[in-house]
C-alpha atoms as an extended CHARMM CRD file, in Angstrom:
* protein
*
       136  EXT
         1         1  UNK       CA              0.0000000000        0.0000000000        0.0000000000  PROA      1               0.0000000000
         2         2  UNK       CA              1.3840000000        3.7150000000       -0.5600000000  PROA      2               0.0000000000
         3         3  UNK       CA              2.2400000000        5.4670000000        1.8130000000  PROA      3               0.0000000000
         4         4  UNK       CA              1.7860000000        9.5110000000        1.8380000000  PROA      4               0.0000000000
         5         5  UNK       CA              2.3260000000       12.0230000000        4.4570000000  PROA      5               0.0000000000
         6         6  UNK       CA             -0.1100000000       14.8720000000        3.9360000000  PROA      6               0.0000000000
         7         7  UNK       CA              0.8260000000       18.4270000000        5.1510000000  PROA      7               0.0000000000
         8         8  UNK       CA             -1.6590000000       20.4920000000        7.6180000000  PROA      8               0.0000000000
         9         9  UNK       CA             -3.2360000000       22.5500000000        4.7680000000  PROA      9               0.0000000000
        10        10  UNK       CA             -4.7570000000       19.8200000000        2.6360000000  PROA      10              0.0000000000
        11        11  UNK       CA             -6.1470000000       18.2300000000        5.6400000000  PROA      11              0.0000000000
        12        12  UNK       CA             -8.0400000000       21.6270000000        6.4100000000  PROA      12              0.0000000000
        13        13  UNK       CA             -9.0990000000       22.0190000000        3.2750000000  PROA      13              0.0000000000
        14        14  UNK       CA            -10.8480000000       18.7590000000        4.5100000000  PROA      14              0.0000000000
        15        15  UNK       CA            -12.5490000000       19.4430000000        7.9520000000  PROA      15              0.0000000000
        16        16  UNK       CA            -12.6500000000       23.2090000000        6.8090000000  PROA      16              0.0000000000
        17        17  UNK       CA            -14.5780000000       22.4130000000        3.1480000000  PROA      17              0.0000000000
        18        18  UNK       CA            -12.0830000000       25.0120000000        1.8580000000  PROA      18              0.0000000000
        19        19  UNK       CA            -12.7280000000       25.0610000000       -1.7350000000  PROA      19              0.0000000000
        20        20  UNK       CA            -11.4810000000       25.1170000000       -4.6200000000  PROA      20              0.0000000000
        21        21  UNK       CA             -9.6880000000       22.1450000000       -2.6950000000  PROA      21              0.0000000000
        22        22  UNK       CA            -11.6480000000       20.5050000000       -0.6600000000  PROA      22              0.0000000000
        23        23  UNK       CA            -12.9340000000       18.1250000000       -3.6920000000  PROA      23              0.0000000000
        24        24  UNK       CA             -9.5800000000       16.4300000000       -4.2930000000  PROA      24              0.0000000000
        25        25  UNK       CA             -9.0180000000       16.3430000000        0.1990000000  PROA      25              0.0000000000
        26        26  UNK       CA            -12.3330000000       14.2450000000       -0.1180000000  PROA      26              0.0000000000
        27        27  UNK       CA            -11.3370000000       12.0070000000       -2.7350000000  PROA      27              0.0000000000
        28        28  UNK       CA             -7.6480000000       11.6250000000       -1.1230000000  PROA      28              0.0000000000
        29        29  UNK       CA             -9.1980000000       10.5650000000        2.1630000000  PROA      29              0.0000000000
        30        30  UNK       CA            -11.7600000000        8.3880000000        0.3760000000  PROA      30              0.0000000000
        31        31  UNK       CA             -9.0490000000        6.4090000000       -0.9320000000  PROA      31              0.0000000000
        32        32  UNK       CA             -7.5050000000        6.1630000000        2.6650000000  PROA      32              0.0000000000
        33        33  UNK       CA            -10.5000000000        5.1600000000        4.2150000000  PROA      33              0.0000000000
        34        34  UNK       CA            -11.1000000000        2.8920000000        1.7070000000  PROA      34              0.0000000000
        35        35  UNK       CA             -7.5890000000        1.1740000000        2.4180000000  PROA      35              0.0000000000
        36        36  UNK       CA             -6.2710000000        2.1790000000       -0.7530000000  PROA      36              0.0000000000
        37        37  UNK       CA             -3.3510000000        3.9900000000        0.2480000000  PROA      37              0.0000000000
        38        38  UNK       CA             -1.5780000000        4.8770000000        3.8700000000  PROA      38              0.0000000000
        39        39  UNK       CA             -2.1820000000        8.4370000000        4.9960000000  PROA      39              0.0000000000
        40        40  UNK       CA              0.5800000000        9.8970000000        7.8990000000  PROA      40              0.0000000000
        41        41  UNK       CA              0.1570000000       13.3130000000        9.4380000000  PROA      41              0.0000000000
        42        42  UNK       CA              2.7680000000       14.7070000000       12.2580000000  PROA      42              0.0000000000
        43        43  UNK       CA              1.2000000000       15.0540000000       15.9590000000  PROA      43              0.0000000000
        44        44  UNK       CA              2.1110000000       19.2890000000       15.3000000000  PROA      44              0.0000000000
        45        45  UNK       CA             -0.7150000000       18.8980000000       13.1020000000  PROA      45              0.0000000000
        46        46  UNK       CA             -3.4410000000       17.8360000000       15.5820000000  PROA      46              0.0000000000
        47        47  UNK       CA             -2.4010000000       20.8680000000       17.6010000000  PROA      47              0.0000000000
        48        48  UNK       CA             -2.2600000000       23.0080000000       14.9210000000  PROA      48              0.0000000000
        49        49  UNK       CA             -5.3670000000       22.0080000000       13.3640000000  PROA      49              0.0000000000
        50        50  UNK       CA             -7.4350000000       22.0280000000       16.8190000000  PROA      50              0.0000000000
        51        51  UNK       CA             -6.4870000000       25.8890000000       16.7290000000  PROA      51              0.0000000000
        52        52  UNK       CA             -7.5770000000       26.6710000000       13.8360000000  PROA      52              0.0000000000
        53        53  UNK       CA            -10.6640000000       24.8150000000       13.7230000000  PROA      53              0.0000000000
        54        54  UNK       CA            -11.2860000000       26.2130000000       17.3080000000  PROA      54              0.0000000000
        55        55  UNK       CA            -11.4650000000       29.5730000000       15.4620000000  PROA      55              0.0000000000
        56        56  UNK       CA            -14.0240000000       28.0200000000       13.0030000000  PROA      56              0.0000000000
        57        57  UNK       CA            -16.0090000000       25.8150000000       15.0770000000  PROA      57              0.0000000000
        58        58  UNK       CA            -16.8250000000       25.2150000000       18.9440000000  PROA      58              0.0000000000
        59        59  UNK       CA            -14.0770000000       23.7260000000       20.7750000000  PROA      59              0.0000000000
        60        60  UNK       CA            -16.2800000000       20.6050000000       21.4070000000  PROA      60              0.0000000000
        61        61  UNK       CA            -16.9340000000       21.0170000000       16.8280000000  PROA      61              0.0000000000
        62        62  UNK       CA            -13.3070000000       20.5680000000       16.5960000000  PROA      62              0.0000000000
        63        63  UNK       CA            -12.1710000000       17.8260000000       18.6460000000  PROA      63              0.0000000000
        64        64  UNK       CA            -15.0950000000       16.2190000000       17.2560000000  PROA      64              0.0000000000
        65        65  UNK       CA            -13.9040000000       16.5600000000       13.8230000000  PROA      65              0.0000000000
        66        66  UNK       CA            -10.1530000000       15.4670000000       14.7100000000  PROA      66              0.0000000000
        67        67  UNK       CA            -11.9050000000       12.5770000000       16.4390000000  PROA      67              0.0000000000
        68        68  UNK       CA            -14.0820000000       11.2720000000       13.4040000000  PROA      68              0.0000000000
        69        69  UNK       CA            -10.8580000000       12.3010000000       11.0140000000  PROA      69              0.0000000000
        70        70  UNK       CA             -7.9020000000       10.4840000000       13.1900000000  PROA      70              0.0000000000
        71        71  UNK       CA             -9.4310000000        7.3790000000       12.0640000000  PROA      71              0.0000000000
        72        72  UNK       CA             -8.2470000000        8.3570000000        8.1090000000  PROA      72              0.0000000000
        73        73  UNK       CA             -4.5850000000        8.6240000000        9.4430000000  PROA      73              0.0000000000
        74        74  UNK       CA             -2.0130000000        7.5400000000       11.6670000000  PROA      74              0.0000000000
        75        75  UNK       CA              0.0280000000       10.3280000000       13.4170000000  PROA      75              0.0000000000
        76        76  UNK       CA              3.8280000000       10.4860000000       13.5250000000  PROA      76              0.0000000000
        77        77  UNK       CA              5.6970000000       11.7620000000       16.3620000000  PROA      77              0.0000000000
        78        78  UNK       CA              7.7190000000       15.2960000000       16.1830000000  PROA      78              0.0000000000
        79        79  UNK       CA             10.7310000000       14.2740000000       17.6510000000  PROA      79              0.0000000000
        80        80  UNK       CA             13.9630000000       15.7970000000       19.0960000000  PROA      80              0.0000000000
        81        81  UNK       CA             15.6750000000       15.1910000000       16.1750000000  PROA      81              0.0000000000
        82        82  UNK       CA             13.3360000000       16.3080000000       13.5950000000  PROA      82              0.0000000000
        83        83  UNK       CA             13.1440000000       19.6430000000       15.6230000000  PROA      83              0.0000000000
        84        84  UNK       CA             16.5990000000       20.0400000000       15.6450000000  PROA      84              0.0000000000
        85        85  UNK       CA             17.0560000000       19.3680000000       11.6090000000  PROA      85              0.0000000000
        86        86  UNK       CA             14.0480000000       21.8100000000       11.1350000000  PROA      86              0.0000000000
        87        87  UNK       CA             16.2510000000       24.3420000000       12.9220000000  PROA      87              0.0000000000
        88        88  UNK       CA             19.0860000000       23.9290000000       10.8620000000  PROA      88              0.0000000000
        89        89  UNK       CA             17.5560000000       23.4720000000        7.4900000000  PROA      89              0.0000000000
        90        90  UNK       CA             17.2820000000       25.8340000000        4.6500000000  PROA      90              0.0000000000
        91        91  UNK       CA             13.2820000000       26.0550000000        4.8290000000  PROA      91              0.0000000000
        92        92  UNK       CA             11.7200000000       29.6070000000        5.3040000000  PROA      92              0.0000000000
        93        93  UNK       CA              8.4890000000       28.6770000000        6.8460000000  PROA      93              0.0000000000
        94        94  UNK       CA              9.8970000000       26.4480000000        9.9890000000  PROA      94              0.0000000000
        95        95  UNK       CA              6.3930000000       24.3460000000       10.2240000000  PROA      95              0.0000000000
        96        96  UNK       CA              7.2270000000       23.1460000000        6.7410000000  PROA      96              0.0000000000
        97        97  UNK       CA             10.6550000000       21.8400000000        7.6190000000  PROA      97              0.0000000000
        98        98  UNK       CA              8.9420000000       19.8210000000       10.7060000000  PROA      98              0.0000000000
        99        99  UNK       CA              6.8440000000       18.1900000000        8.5830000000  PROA      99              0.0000000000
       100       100  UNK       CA              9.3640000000       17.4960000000        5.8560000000  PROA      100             0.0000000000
       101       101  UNK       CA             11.7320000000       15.8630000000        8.6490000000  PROA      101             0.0000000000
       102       102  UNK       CA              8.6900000000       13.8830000000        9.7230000000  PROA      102             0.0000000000
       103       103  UNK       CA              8.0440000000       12.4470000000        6.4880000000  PROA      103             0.0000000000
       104       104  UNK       CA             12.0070000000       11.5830000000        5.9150000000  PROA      104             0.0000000000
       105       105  UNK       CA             12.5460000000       10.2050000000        9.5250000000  PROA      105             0.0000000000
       106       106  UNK       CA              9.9610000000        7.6000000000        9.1430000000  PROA      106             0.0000000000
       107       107  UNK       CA             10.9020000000        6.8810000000        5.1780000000  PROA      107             0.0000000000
       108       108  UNK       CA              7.7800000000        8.0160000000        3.9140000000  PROA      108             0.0000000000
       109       109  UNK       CA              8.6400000000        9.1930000000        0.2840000000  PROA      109             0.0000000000
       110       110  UNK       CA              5.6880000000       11.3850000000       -0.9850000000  PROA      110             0.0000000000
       111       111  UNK       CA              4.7780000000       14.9160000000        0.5680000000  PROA      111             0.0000000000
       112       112  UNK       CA              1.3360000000       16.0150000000       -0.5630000000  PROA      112             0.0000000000
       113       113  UNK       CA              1.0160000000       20.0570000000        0.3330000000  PROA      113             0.0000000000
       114       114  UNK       CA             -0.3270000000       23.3480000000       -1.5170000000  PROA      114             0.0000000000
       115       115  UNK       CA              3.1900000000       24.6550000000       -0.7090000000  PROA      115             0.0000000000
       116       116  UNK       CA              5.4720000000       23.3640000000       -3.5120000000  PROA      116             0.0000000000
       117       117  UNK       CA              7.5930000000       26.3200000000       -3.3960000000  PROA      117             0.0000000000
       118       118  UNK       CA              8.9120000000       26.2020000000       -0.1430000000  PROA      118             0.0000000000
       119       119  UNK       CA              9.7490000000       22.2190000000       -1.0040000000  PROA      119             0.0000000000
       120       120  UNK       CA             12.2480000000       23.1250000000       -3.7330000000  PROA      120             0.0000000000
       121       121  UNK       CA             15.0360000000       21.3020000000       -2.2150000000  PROA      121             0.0000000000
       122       122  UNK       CA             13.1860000000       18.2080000000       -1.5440000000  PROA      122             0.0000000000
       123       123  UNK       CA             14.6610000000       15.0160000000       -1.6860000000  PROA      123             0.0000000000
       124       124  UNK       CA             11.2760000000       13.3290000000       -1.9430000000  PROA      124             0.0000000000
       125       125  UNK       CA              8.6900000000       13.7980000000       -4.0710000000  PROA      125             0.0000000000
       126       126  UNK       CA              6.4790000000       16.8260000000       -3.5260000000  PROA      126             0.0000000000
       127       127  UNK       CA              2.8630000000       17.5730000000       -5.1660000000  PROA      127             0.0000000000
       128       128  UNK       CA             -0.6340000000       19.0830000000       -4.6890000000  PROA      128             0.0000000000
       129       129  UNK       CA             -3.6630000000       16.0530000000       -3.6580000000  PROA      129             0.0000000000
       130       130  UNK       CA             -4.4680000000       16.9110000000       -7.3840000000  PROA      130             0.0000000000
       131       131  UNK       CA             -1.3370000000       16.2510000000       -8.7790000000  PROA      131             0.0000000000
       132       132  UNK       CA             -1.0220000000       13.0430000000       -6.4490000000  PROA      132             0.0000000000
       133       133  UNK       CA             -4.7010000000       11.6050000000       -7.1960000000  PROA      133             0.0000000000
       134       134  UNK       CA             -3.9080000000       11.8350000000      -11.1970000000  PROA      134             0.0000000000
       135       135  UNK       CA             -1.0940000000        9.9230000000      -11.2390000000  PROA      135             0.0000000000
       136       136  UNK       CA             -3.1190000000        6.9880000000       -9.6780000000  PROA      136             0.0000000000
């Protein structure tokens, strides 16, 4: 089965209905809950996500969407060592470099994100939900 790590914004874009994008969220979570491929988020994005949604939605809204929507994912630890390589890497937005180091510590090889400019010097590959649910 593939295995994807999915960055904080396409997963709003979900439990937000955020369109243009929430169509191809749906359809990428589909095929996770339909065992078709592996979805991985980092633990920074629960707490990121409760705060924003807490800004959407009653606090009890969002944990009850992070409830129903754990069950699409499994969540990878931020660890001391992905902080520390976040520190020290080249990326501008320092939230991006967590998750990148996320993805590469636990040898997950496709990011999926709305920010493929601040991914430029990936070593793994790096696309939209759009770009990843045509080339399935």
């Amino acid at each position: 089965m593939e295995k994807v790590f999915v960055d904080t914004e396409i997963v709003l874009d979900l439990l937000s209905n955020r369109e243009p994008f929430y169509i191809h969220a749906a359809y990428l979570f589909s095929e996770a809950d339909k065992n078709k491929i592996k979805i991985f988020v980092s633990s920074l994005s629960f707490s990121n996500l409760n705060y924003l949604l807490s800004r959407q939605y009653s606090a009890d809204q969002a944990r009850k969407k992070l409830l129903k929507f754990k069950t699409l994912v499994t969540v990878l630890a931020v660890t001391d060592k992905i902080v520390e390589l976040a520190l020290a890497s080249n990326f501008k937005d320092f939230e991006d470099g967590m998750q990148y180091y996320t993805a590469i510590e636990n040898n997950i090889k496709t990011l999926l994100t709305r920010n493929l400019k601040d991914y430029k010097f990936a070593e793994i590959s790096i696309m939209t939900a759009e770009q990843f649910l045509k080339g399935k």
